[in-house]
N, C-alpha and C positions, 0 to 999 in steps of 0.2 A: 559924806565922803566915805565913812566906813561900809552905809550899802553900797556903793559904787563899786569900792573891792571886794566884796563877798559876792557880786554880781560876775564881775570878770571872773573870778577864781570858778564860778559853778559852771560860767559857759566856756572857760577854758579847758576845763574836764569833761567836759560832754563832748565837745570836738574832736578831743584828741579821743578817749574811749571811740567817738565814731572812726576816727584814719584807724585804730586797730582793728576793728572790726572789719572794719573795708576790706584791710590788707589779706586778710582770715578769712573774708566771705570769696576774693577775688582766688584766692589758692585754693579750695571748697571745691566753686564752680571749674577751673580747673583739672582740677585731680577727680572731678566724678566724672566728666565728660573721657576723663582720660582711662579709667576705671572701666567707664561702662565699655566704649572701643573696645578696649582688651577682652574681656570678657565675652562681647557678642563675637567678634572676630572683624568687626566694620568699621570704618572710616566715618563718624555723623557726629555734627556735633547737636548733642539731643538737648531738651529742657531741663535744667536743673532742677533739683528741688531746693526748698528755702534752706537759707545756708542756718546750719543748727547754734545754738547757744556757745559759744568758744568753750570748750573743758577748760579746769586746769589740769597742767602738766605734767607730765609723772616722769619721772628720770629716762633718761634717755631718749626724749621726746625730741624734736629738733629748735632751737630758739627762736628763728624767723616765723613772725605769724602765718606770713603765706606757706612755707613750708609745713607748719605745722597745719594748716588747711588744708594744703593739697596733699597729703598725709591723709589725713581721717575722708577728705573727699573724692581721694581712690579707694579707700575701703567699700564707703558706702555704694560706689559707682558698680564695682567687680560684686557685689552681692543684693544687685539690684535686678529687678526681675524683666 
């Protein structure tokens, strides 16, 4: 019975780590495509690159994972080549 809950508990943290991730890769791919536009002056929405490791946060960051994606994945997008 006790592996059975050390079981749930391992894949109940992997799951949810994955909906954060999600959330964070899904504002990423967002905010670069949205990035890169701006930047060329064009309307495509182009290939993303693989969405990066999540930072952590430093003050004044935004608290929404996605925003905090689409955050860092309009950076990357406006200084992409």
């Amino acid at each position: 019975m006790k592996k059975i809950s050390v079981l749930t508990l391992v894949f109940g943290m992997l799951f949810s780590f994955n909906a954060l991730a999600s959330q964070f890769c899904d504002g990423f791919k967002q905010g670069y495509i949205s990035g890169r536009n701006q930047a060329k002056g064009i309307n495509f929405t182009s290939i993303t690159p693989v969405c990066p490791v999540q930072p952590v946060r430093g003050f004044g960051d935004p608290k929404s994972d996605y925003e905090f994606g689409y955050t860092i994945g309009y950076r990357t997008g406006m200084y992409s080549r």
